[in-house]
FIDO-174633 format. One record per residue (C-alpha): residue number from 1; residue in one letter; x negated, y, z. Coordinates in steps of 0.05 Angstrom, whole numbers, plus 5000, padded with zeros to 4 digits. Layout:
N
REC num residu X Y Z
REC NUM A X Y Z
...
This chain:
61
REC num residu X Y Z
REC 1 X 5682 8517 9079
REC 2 X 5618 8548 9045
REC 3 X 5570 8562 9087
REC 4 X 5501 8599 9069
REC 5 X 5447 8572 9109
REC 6 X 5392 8625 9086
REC 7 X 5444 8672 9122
REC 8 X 5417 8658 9186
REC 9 X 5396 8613 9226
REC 10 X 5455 8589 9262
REC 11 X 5479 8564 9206
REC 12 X 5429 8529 9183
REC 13 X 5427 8493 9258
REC 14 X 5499 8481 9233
REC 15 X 5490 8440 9180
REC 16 X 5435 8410 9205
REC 17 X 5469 8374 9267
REC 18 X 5521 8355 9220
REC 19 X 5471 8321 9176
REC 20 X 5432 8291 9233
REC 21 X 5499 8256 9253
REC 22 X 5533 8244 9187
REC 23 X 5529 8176 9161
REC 24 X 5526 8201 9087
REC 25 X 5453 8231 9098
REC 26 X 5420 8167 9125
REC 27 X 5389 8153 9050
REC 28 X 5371 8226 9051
REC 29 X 5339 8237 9103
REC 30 X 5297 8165 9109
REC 31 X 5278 8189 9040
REC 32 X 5244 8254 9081
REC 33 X 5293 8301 9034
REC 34 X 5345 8353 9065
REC 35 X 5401 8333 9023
REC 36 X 5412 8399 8997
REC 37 X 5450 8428 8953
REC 38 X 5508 8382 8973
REC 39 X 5582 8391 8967
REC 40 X 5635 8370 9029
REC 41 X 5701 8347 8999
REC 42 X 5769 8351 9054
REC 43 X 5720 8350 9114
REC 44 X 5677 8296 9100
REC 45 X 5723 8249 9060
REC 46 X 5673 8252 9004
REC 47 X 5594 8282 9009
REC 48 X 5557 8293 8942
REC 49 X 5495 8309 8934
REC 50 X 5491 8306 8858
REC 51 X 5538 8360 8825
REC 52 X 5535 8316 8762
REC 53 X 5567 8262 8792
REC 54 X 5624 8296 8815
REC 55 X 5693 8292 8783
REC 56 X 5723 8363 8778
REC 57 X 5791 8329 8761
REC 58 X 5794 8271 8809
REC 59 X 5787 8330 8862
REC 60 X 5844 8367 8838
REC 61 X 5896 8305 8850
């Protein structure tokens, strides 16, 4: 699901109590970032936050 969270602001209150209870953004947000841009792969079984690192084919399997 993309979601736009300069839409509006219940999205952004979206992703933000996901982050807030997601184990993937503990490094993030101890590190006082937002974790943004990140990508979600098959709800949650993978969270990326560098687009670089990710494996376009790998996801495709």
């Amino acid at each position: 699901m993309y979601l736009d969270i300069t839409e509006n602001l219940f999205n952004l209150k979206l992703f933000l109590k996901h982050r807030d209870y997601a184990p993937e953004f503990k490094d993030i947000k101890e590190s006082g970032r937002v974790g943004l841009p990140c990508i979600v792969i098959n709800d949650g079984e993978q969270i990326v936050f560098d687009y670089t690192t990710l494996d376009i084919e790998d996801i495709k399997r």
